[in-house]
C-alpha angles and dihedrals in degrees: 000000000000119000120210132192123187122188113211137209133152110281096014136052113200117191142162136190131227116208119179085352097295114113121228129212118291123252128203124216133168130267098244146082101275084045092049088055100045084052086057095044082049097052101037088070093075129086128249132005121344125215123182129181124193132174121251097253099171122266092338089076106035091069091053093047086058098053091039097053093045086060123091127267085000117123126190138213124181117198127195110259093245089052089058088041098053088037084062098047085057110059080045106248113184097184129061115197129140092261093049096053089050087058097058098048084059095049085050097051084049097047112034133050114289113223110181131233110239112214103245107226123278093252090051091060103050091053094055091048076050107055096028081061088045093052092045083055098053091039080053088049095051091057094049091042082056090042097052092046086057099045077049102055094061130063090217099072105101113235097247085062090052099049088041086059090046098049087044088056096049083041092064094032073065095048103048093051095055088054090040083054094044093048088046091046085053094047097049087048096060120053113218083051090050103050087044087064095055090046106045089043085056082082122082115235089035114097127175090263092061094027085062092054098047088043091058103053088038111052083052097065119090118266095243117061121102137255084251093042085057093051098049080051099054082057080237090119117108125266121216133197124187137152136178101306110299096063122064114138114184121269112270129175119274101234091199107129140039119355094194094065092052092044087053095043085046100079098036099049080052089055101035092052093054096042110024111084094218103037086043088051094045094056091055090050092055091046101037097037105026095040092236123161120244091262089043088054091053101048078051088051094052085050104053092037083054084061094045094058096052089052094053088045095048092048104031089228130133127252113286116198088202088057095052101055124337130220125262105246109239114241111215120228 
């Protein structure tokens, strides 16, 4: 069994191998397709079963996951960043270079449980290039809009500056629809997606605009993890610090894990807390009863709507408000 670590960043791929528990020397290759294949051709030398392991390191590892797990007697594993970071801390690395860190990956893939990274399907991952680009554009179109308002707000921006701001901002709002329609035209042309977007729009809060986004980070993610698994994932479960009896802060969310989920949960939970009985219910109950702040509601609100979403997926069946939060039953006097 060989074990591989690669450590990955935007334009190099560093990796060793460990065979029989001895490291060899690191190799550098580039981040890109030709370099993906002369790792293969690389790897595909040695003899028996090959493992590698690699941090998520945003969209520069997700390409190479891809081409890896497509290649014969390679399997993949993919780790979340912090769990590299505190392996590390453990077997009591001083030094932090790109070869080291590929070390340790491969020490982790050796010592601790493998769990393999499963391809998601073609059509998955176009709408996830899809809707990551959509949310880059309307994150673009925030900072013009602030940057209008400001040339606005003086008397001294010259007015081609000012036209140039406003046909920068119609040119994304372009931009941003035929995405939106690409990534709709994909959806109605595959079946699971298709029936995903009925069922998560089932829900009230929940449009085709956010249901894209949450589709796309979703549909990407294996069968098989849990309700709970998704929203560690989503970085929504609660953080808790607590030490001896002089320091207990009060519980926050973790935030480790995928901020495109949270941005897309963000604006639904807001409608759908405003216009749904039982969410709406729901977030009065976690303000009035458990004492939580507005923002704190709301982050409830994103997780529960998270489980909710499993379940409808799970069981192919539409959003029930009963199911959500139910009522107290009144008691008469």
């Amino acid at each position: 069994m060989n074990f591989v670590g690669i450590d990955v960043s935007c334009k190099e791929l560093v990796i060793v191998i460990n065979v029989k528990g001895k490291a060899r020397q690191a190799k550098t290759f580039e981040n890109t397709p030709s370099g993906h294949q002369s790792m293969i051709c690389l790897l595909s030398k040695l003899k028996g079963e090959i493992r590698v392991c690699m941090e998520a390191t945003g969209i520069y590892h997700f390409d190479l996951a891809v081409t890896l797990s497509r290649a014969k007697a390679i399997e993949v594993m993919v780790i979340n960043p912090k769990v590299a970071h505190n392996f590390a801390k453990a077997l009591m690395k001083r030094s932090k270079t790109d070869a080291v860190d590929a070390e340790i990956l491969a020490i982790y893939c050796e010592k601790m449980t493998f769990e393999v990274w499963h391809r998601p399907c073609d059509e998955f991952i176009t709408l996830k290039v899809i809707a990551r680009r959509i949310a880059a554009l309307t994150k673009q179109k925030a900072q013009t809009k602030n940057q209008h308002h400001a040339l606005i707000s003086t008397e001294e921006s010259p007015q081609f500056v000012l036209d140039q701001t406003r046909e920068m901002i119609n040119f994304l709002d372009e931009q941003i629809k035929v995405h939106r329609d690409a990534g709709l035209k994909l959806i109605q042309q595959h079946c699971d997606l298709k029936q995903a977007l009925q069922l998560m729009t089932s829900i009230k809060g929940i449009a085709e605009a956010s249901a894209i986004q949450l589709l796309a980070e979703l549909m990407v993610l294996p069968q098989e993890m849990s309700a709970r698994q998704w929203v560690a994932f989503a970085g929504l479960d609660p953080r808790h610090y607590e030490s001896g009896t002089s320091v207990a802060k009060r519980p926050r969310i973790s935030k480790a894990g995928n901020k495109y989920i949270r941005q897309a949960l963000y604006m639904p939970a807001l409608v759908a807390s405003n216009y749904e009985p039982h969410i709406r219910g729901y977030y009065t109950h976690m303000m009035d009863d458990n004492g939580l702040k507005p923002m704190q509601a709301l982050c409830a609100i994103m997780r529960k709507l998270l489980h909710a979403i499993h379940g409808m997926f799970k069981t192919n069946k539409s959003f029930e408000g009963e199911r959500f939060y139910t009522f107290p039953t009144e008691v008469n006097a």
